[in-house]
C-alpha positions as CSV (number, residue, x, y, z in Angstrom):
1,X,125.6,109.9,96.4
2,X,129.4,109.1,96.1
3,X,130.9,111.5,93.8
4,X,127.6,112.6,92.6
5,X,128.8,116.6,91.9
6,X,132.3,115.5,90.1
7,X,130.4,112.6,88.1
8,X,128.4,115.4,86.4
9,X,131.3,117.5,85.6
10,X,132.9,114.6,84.1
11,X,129.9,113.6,81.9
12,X,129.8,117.2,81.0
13,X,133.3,117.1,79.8
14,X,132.8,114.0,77.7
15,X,130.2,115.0,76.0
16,X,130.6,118.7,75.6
17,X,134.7,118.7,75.6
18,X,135.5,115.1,74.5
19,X,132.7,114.4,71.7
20,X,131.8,117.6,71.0
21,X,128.1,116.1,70.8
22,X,126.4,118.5,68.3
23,X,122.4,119.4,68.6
24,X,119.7,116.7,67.4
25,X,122.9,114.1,67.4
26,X,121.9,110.5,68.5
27,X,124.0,109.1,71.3
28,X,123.8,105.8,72.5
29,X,125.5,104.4,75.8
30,X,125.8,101.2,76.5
31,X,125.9,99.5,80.1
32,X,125.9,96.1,81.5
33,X,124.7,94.8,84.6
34,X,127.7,94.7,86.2
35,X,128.6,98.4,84.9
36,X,127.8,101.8,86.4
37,X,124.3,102.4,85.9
38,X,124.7,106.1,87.5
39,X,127.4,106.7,84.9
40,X,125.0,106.0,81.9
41,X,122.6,108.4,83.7
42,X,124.7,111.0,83.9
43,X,126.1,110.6,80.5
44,X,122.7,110.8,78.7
45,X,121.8,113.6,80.8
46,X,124.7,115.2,79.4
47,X,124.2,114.6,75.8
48,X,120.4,115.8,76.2
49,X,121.7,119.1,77.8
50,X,123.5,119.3,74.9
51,X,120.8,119.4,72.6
52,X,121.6,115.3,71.5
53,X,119.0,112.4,71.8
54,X,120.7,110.0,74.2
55,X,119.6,106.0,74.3
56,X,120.3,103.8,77.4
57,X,121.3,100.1,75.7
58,X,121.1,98.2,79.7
59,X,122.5,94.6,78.6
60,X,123.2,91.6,80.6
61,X,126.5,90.8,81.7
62,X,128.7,87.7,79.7
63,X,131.6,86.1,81.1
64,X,133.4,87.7,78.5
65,X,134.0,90.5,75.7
66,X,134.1,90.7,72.1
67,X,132.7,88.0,70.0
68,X,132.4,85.7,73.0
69,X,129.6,88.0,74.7
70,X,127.4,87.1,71.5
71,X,125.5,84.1,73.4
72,X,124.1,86.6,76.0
73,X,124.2,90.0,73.9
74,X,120.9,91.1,71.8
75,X,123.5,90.7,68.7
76,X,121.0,92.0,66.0
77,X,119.4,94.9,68.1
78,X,123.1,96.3,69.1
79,X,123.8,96.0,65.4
80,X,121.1,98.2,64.6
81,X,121.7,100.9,67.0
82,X,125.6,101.0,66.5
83,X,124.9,101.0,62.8
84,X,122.7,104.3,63.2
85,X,123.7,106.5,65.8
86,X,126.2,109.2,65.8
87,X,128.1,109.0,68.9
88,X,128.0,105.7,71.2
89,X,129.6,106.0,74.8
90,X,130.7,102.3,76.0
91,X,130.4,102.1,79.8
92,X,130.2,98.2,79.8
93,X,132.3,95.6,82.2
94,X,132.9,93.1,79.2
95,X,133.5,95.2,76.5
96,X,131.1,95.3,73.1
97,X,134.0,96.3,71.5
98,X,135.5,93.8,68.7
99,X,132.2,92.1,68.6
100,X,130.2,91.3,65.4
101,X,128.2,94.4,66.0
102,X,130.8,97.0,66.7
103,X,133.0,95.4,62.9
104,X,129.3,96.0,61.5
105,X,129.1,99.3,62.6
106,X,132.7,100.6,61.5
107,X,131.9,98.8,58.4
108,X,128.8,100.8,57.7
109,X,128.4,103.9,59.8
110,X,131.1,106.1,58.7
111,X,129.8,108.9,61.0
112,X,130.1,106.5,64.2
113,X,132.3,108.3,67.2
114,X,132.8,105.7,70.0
115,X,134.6,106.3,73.2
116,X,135.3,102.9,74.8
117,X,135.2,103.7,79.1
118,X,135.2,100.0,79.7
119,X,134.8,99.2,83.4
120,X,135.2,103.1,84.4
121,X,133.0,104.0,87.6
122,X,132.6,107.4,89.3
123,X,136.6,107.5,91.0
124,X,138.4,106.9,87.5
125,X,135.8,109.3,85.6
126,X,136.6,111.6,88.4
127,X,140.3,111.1,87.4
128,X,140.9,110.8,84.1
129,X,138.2,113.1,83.0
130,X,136.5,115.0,85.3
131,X,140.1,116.9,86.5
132,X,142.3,116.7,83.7
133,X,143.2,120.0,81.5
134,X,143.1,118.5,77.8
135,X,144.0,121.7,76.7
136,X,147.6,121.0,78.5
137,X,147.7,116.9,78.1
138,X,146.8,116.9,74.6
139,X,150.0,118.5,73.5
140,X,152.0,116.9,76.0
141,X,150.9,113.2,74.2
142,X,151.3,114.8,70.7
143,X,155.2,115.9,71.6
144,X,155.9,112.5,73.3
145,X,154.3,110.6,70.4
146,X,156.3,112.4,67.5
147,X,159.7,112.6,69.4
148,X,159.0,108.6,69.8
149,X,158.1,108.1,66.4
150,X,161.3,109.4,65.1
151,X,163.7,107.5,67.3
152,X,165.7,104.7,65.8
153,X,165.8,102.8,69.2
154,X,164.2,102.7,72.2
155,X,165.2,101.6,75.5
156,X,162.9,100.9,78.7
157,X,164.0,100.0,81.9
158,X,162.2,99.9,85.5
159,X,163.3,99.5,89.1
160,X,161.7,96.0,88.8
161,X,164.2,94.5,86.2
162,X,162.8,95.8,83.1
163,X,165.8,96.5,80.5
164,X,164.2,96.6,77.3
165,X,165.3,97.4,73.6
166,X,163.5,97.8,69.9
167,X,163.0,99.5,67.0
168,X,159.7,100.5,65.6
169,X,157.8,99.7,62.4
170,X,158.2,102.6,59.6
171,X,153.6,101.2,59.4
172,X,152.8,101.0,62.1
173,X,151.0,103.6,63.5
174,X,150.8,105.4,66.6
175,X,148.0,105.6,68.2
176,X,147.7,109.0,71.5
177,X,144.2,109.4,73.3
178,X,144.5,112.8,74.1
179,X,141.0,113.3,74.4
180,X,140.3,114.6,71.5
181,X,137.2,112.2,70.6
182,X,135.1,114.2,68.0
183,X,136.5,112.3,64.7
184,X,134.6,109.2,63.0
185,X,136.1,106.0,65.0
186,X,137.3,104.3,68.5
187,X,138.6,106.5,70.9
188,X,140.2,105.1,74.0
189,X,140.9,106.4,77.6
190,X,142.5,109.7,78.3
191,X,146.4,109.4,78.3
192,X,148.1,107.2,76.9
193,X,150.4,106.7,73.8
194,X,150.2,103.1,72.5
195,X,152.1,101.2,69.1
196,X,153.3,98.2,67.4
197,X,157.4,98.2,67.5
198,X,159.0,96.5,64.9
199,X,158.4,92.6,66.9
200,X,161.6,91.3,65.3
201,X,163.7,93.5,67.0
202,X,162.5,93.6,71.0
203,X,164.8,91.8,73.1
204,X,165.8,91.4,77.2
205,X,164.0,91.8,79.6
206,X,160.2,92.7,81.0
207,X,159.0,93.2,84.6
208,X,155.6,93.4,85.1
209,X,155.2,95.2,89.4
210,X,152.0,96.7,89.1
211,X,149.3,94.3,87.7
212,X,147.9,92.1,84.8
213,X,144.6,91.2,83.3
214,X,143.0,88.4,82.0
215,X,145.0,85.7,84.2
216,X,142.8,84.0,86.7
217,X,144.1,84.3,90.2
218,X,146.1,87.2,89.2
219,X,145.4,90.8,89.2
220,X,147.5,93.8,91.6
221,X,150.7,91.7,92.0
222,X,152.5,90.9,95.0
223,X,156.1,90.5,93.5
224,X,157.6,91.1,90.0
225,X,156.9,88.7,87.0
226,X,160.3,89.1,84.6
227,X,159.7,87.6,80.9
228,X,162.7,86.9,78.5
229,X,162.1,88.3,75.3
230,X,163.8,86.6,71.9
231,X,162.7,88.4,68.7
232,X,159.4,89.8,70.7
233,X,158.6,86.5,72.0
234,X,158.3,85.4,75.3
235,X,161.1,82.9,76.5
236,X,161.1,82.5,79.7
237,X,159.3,83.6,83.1
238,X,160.7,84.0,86.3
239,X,158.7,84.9,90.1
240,X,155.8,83.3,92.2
241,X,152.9,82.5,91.9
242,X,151.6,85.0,89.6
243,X,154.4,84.5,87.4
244,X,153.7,80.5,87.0
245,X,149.6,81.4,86.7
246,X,150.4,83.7,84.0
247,X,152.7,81.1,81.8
248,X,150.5,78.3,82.0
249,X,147.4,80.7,80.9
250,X,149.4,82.0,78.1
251,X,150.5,78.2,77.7
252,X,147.4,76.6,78.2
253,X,145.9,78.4,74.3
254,X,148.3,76.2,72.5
255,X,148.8,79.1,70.3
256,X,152.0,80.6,68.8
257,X,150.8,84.0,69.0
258,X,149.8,83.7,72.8
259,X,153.4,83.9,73.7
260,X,154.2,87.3,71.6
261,X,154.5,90.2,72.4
262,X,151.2,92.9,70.8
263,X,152.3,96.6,71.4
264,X,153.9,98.7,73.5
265,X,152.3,102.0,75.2
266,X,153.3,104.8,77.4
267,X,151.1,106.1,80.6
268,X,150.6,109.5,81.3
269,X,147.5,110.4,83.1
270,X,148.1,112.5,85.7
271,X,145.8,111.1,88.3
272,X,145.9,107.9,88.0
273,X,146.0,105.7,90.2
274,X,146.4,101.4,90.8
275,X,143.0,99.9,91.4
276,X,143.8,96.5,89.5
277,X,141.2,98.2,86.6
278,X,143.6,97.1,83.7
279,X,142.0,100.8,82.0
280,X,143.5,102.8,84.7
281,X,146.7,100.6,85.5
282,X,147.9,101.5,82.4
283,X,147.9,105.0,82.4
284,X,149.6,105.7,85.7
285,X,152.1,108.3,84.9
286,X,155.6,107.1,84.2
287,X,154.7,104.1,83.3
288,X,155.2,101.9,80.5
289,X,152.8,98.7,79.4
290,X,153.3,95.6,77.1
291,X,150.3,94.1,75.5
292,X,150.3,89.9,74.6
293,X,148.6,87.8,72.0
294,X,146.2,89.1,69.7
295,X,146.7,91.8,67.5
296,X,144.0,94.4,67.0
297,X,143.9,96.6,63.1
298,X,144.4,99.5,65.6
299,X,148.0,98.6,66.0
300,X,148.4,96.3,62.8
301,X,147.0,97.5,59.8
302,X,146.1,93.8,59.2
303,X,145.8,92.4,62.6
304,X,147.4,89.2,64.0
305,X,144.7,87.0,65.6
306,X,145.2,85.4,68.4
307,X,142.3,83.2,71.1
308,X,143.0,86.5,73.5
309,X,145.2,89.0,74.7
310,X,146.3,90.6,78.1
311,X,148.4,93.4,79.7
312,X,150.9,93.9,82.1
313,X,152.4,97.0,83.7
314,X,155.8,98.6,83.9
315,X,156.0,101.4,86.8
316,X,158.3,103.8,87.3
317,X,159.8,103.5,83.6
318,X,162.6,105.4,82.5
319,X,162.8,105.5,78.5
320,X,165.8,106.5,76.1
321,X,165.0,107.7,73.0
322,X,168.2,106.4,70.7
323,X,170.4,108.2,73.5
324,X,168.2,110.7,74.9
325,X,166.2,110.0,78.2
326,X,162.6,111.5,78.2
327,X,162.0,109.9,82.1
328,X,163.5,108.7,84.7
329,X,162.0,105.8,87.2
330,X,158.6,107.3,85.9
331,X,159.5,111.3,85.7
332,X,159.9,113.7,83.1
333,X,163.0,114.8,82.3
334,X,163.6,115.8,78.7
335,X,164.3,119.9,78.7
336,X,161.1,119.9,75.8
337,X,158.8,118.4,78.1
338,X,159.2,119.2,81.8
339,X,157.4,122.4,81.8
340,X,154.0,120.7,80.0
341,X,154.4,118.3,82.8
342,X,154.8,120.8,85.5
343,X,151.5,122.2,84.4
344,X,149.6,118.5,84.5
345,X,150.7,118.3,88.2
346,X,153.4,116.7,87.1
């Protein structure tokens, strides 16, 4: 019964707040065995107080996502579904995301509205949606997005070493889950800001101190892995243990792309909290995160392929825009801000 009440409210939200599911609407969620089978319960009971017809898609779990989970994945049945419903709620461990069946369904179902909760269970539902004002944090990412998106430079730095600078790209685009998921297309997590700088021009220095995904034997770190960055590639790595598993992961694809950098994004969920769940690590507030390797079309209006990608994370970031500071070791500071994040909690 953990959580059962705020669990509810949080489906509620997503489904009455978040997709604005509409009566007789067809929503699909999809769970795998290692997912949150209560999640997907309460989601379609949601939807059908709504006046939707919600489907349960319960999947076994592969070792991994995308087009690597098509050996264990019903590829042709998920197809189908995807390509037919109207709003599709993704509650799996290994994600179904940027597999043949999800490029199908963009491809052909322009009405399509998926919200991609990848590994959430009742705690982070509980915090990212279930007690977070939209109506507030909405705005908030908006204002941080557009005073971002007309800097000329940025600057990052962290406690842990971080002293990072970089220009963005005049196409690529930003992309803010605000929490707003009611248009046609992927809709991420609650709270964060994510884009593609301009790769040429990111230089110095990254320190990952909270965690990283992907890298065996590596998750919540114990000490700071610093990465020297040439022209948004990765030069050199200093720390432990995690530090020298991470290099010889990113090392051991033989792949140019594996050591460049992918995007950039800010975190500003106001509950979040570290749990080693890459989905929630990234949104702690105040937080900045670097993504590596592949390239999605999200970020890159063509993509870069890559064999995979992972994430690190930044805390307590403080970020100039050109001159201006908007945080400091993770807090708001700009004068056009601080009151919206007084009223998050914040």
């Amino acid at each position: 019964m953990f959580q059962e009440f705020e669990l509810g409210a949080g489906a509620h939200k997503l489904i009455f707040e978040m997709l604005r599911l509409q009566p007789d609407e067809t929503c699909l969620v999809t769970v795998d065995t290692e997912g949150d089978f209560r999640m997907a319960q309460a989601v379609a009971s949601a939807a059908m107080a709504a006046g939707g017809r919600p489907i349960i898609a319960l999947t076994a779990t592969p070792e991994a996502g995308g087009k690597a989970g098509e050996t264990v994945w019903p590829v042709e049945a998920l197809t189908a579904l995807l390509s037919s419903v109207d709003a599709w709620v993704e509650l799996n461990r290994m994600g179904i995301f940027y597999s043949t069946p999800y490029d199908v369904a963009f491809e052909t179902n322009e009405k399509l509205r998926h919200v991609c909760l990848l590994g959430m269970r009742a705690a982070f539902m509980t915090r990212a949606i279930a007690r977070t004002d939209f109506s507030v944090l909405g705005p908030f990412l908006e204002r941080v997005a557009a005073m971002t998106q007309a800097a000329k430079q940025i600057r990052i730095t962290n406690p842990a070493g971080t002293d990072v600078l970089f220009s963005n790209h005049r196409d690529h685009p930003f992309n803010t889950e605000t929490g707003d998921c009611s248009a046609p297309g992927s809709h991420m997590i609650p709270g964060q800001i994510g884009w593609a700088p301009d790769f040429e021009t990111i230089r110095g220095t990254i320190a990952f101190d909270a965690s990283i995904s992907k890298v065996p034997g590596a998750n919540i770190l114990s000490e700071p892995i610093l990465l020297a960055i040439e022209q948004g590639e990765i030069v050199g790595f200093e720390g432990g243990r995690e530090a020298k598993a991470m290099e010889t992961w990113l090392k051991g694809w033989e792949h140019p792309q594996m050591l460049k950098l992918a995007h950039v994004c800010y975190g500003f969920l106001p509950n979040a909290q570290l749990t080693g769940v890459i989905a929630e690590d990234e949104r702690i507030w105040g937080s900045t995160q670097w993504g590596i390797g592949n390239v999605g079309p999200t970020a890159v209006p063509a993509g870069i392929p890559a064999p995979s990608h992972m994430d690190g994370i930044c805390l307590n970031s403080s970020v100039w825009l050109d001159d201006d500071p908007i945080t400091e070791r993770g807090k708001v500071v700009h004068k056009g801000l601080v009151d919206m994040a007084k009223a998050l909690g914040r």
